[in-house]
N, C-alpha and C positions, 0 to 999 in steps of 0.2 A: 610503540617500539618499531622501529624503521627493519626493513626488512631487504639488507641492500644489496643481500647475498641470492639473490630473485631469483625463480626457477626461469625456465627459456621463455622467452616474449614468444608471445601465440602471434599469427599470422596478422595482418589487417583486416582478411578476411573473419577470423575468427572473432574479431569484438565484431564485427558489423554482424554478425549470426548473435551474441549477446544481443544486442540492441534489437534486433529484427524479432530475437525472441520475446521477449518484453513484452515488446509493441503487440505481437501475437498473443500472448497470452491475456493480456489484458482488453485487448481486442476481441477475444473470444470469448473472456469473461463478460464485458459491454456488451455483445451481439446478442445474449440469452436477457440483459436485463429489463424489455423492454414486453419480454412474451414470458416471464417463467411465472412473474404471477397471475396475470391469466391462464396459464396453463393449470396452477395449483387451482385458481379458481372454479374450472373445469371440470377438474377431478372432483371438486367437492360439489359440484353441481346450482352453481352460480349463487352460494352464499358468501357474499363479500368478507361478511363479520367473518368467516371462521377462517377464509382465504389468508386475511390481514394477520390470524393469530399461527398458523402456517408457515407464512411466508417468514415472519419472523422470528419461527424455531430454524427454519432452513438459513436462515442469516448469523441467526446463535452457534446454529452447530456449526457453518463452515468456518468461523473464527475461532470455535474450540480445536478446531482441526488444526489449521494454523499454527494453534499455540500449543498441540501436543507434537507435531511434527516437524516443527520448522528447526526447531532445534536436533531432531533426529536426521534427516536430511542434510543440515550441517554437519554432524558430527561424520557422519558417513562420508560426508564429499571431503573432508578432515586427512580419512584411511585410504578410500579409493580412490582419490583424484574428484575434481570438479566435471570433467566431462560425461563420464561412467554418470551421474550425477544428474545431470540436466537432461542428458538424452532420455535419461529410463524416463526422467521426470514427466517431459514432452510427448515420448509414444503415451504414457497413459494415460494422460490429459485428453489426447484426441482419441482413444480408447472408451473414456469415459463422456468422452462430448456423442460415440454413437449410442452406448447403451442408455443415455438419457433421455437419446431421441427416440428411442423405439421403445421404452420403459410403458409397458399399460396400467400400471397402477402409479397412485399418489405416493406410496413406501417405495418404490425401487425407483423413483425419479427422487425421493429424499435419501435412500443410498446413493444414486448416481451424485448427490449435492456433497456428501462428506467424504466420498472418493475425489471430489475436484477441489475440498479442500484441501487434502493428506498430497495431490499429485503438485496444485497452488504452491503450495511451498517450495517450491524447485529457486523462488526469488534470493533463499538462502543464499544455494550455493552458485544464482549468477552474482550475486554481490561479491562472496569470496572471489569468484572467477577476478573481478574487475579490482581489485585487493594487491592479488595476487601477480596481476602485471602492471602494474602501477607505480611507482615511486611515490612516498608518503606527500609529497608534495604537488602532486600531479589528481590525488587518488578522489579530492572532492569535483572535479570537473569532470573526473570520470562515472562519479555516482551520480553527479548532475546530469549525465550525459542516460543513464538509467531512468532517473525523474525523466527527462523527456519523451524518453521512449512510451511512458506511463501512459506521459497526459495524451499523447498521440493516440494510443489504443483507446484510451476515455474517451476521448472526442471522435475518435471514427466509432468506435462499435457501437454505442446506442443509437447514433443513426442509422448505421447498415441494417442492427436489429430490427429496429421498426419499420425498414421496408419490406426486410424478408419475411418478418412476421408479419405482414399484411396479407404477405400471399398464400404462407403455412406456417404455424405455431409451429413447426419442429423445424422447418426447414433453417431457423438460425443454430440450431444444434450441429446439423449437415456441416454445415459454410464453417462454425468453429472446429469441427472435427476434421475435416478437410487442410484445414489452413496449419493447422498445428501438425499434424502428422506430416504433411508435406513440407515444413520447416524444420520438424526432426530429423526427415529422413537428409534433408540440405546440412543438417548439420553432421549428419557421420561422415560427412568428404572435408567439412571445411574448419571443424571443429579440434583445433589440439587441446592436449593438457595444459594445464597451466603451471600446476603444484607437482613437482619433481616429484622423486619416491624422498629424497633424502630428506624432505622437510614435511612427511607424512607424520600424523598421530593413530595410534592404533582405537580403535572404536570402543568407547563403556559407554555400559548403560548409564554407569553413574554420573557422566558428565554431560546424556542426548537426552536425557528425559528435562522436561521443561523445569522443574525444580532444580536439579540439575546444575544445567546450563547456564542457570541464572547466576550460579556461585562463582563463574569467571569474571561477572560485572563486580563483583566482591572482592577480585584479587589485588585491584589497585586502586588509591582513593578517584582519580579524574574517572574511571572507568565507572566505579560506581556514581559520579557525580554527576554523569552525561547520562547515564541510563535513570536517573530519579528525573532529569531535566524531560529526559526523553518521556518518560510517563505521563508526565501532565500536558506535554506536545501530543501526544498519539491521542491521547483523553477528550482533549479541547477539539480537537483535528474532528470526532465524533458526530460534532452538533450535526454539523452539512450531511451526512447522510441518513439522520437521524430524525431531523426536522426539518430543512429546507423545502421537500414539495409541499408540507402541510403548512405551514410556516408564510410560502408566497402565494398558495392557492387562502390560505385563511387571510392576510394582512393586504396582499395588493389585486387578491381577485385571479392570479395567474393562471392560464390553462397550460395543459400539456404541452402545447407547442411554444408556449413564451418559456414555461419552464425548464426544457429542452435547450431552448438557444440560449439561454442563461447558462449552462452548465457547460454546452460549447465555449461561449467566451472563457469562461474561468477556464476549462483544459485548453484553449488557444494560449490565454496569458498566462498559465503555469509552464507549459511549454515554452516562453518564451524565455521565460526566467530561469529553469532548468539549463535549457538548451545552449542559452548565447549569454547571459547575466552572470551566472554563477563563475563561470570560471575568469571574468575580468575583474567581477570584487573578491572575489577570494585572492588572485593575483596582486591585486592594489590593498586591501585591506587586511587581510590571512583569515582563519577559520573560522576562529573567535568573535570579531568582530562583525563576519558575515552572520553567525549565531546570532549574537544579540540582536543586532539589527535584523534579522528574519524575525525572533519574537516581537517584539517592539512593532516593526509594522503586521503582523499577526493580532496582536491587541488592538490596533486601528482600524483593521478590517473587519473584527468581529465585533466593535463598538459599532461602527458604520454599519452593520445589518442589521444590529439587534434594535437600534436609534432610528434608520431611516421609516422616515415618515410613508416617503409614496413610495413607488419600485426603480422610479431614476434614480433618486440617490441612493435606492440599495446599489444599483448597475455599478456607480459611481466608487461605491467603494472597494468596485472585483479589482482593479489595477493595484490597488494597495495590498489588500488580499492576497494577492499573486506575489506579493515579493515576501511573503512568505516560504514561496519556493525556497532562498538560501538555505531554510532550515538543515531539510535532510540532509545534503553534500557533505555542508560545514560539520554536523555531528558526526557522520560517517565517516568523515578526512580526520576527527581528532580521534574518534575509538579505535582505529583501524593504528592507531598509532602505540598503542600501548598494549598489542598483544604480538603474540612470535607469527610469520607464514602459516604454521602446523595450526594454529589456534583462531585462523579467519572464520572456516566456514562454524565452528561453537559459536562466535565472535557474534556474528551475521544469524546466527541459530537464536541466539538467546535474547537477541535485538528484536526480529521478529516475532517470538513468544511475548514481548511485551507490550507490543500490536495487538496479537490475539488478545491479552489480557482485556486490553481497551475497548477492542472488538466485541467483549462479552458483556462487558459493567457501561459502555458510553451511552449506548442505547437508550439503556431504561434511565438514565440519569437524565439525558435530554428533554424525550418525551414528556415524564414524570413532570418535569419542570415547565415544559411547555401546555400539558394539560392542566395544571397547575394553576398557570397566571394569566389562562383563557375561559377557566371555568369556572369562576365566582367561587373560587377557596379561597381567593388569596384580596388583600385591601387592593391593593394596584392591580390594574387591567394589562398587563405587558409582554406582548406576545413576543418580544424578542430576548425576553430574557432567559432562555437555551445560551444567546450568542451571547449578552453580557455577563453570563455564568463561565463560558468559555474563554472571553477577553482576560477572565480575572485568574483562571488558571494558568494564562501563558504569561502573565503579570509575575506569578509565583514563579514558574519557569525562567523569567528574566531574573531573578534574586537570586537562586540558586545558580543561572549560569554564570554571573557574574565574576564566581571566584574557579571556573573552569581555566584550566594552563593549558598553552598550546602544547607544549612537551611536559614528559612525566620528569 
């Protein structure tokens, strides 16, 4: 539902403070990912096995977090505006990036992890933000323009991490708390509202709790038809953080630093397909079609990983991979269309909760499956069948998207 009646176009400045945020926060999230499990490891006193079972409650809980808050964070950004929104979001963030650094136990560095899930959700309400000054036809080059910012912070922060963390395990906590605070406080001079008072909704619980918020993907059939497509997109999207270091250190032998530049490539060529791709096939093609064809070659890339034999032709199949980037934009530019202004940041709330969903169930699905058809349970020896489990979900995804409409 087109929203043509649009509150005041925020400055140029202010989307360039969106994107810069982004880039920061995800940037800040990569800078800690290269030292936080050695830090847990630490605290437990250099036993890997228990480190691994740790590290991975810390990754459960910050996606439960996610999906308790991202739709409360919506709703809020809903009553009070987008700005009020981001800003509290951001001073917390780098709030929570000191108390992490100075945390001397293992339990208040796993508090410090579910306060940066609960502050993490502020991506809500920059979606709304970029919703909301946008024309529905303009709005997936602008969420592309989001994806970019992603892969940018993916690819610069685990490297910044690992040099900082060479020098001090905390000192990448410093550098993310630092960078985020001092983009908050850039943002109280540069940052407008976006969302007038007149096109405000008042705040329920009944519509910000993650049950909730899910009932707006229910109000219209495409709405709910994009959000089922969306499910098994977020699901499959899983395997890669789930099994990919085990996965190329177990099948091609890969060390840290091969596995490292492998991950840069893939955020260089998501970034590229965000950044400059998205908006000339959505322009030449429309939403739909950029959809499909994102799954479509989604399913080739995750055939190509799970199939390649040595680790070039895994390499080989990151550029295809990568134009899976279409996805998000094109989902974003069609859900964003069937809801009122008042109803982005629920909209963007309840989209995010089915992130977290994935975030909590992908995990154990991958592994399970990867420990699975590596450890003589299974007749076939097939260590890539994580990815060809995933190829077959976005397969599903392309059935279902197929009878998506670009208008309701």
């Amino acid at each position: 539902m087109s929203d043509k009646s649009s509150p005041s176009s925020p400055r140029s400045a202010a989307i360039a403070f969106i994107f810069v945020t982004v880039v920061l926060d995800v940037l800040a999230l990569g800078i800690i990912i290269p030292v936080l499990p050695k830090l847990v490891e630490n605290f437990l006193g250099g036993n890997t096995a228990r480190a691994a079972e740790m590290f991975g409650l810390f990754g459960t809980v910050w996606a439960l977090m996610q999906f308790i808050f991202s739709p409360v964070l919506g709703a809020l950004s809903d009553q009070y505006g987008r700005r009020r929104v981001i800003l509290i979001s951001c001073f917390g963030l780098g709030v929570d990036y000191i108390f992490m650094a100075l945390a001397p136990t293992l339990w208040l560095l796993f508090v410090g992890r579910i306060i940066s899930g609960i502050t993490g959700a502020s991506f809500t309400a920059a979606a709304a933000y970029i919703a909301d000054v946008t024309p529905p036809e303009k709005r997936a080059a602008g969420f592309g323009m989001m994806g970019a910012a992603w892969g940018l912070g993916f690819v610069l922060g685990p490297a910044l991490g690992g040099v900082l963390g060479g020098i001090n395990p905390r000192l990448p906590f410093w550098v993310a708390a630092g960078l985020t605070l001092v983009n908050a406080m850039y943002g109280l001079f540069v940052l407008p509202e976006s969302l007038g008072v007149n096109f405000r909704k008042k705040f329920s619980w009944r519509s910000a709790n993650p049950i909730g918020s899910l009932t707006l993907l229910r109000s219209h059939p495409e709405l709910f038809r994009l959000a089922t497509v969306n499910i098994f997109f977020y699901l499959a999207h899983q395997v890669l953080p789930s099994v990919f270091v085990l996965y190329a250190s177990f099948r091609y032998a890969w060390d840290e630093r091969t596995v490292g530049l492998t991950l840069a490539i893939v955020g260089v060529c998501g970034m590229i397909v965000q950044g400059g791709v998205v908006k000339r096939v959505v322009a030449d093609f429309g939403e739909r079609r950029a959809l499909l064809a994102a799954l479509l070659f989604g399913v080739g890339g995750f055939a190509i990983y799970g199939l390649a034999p040595t680790g070039i032709i895994f390499l080989l199949g990151v550029p295809v991979f990568s134009l899976m980037g279409l996805y998000g934009p094109s989902a974003q530019g069609l859900l964003t269309r069937h809801v009122q202004p008042s109803e982005q940041g629920q909209l963007q709330g309840a989209n995010n909760s089915l992130m977290g969903i994935t975030g909590v169930i992908g995990p154990g699905i991958f592994t399970l499956t990867f420990a699975h058809f590596i450890g003589g349970q299974s007749n076939w020896h097939l260590p890539g069948a994580p990815f060809l489990l995933a190829a077959l979900m976005l397969m599903i995804a392309v059935g279902l998207a197929w009878k998506v409409k670009t208008e309701g």
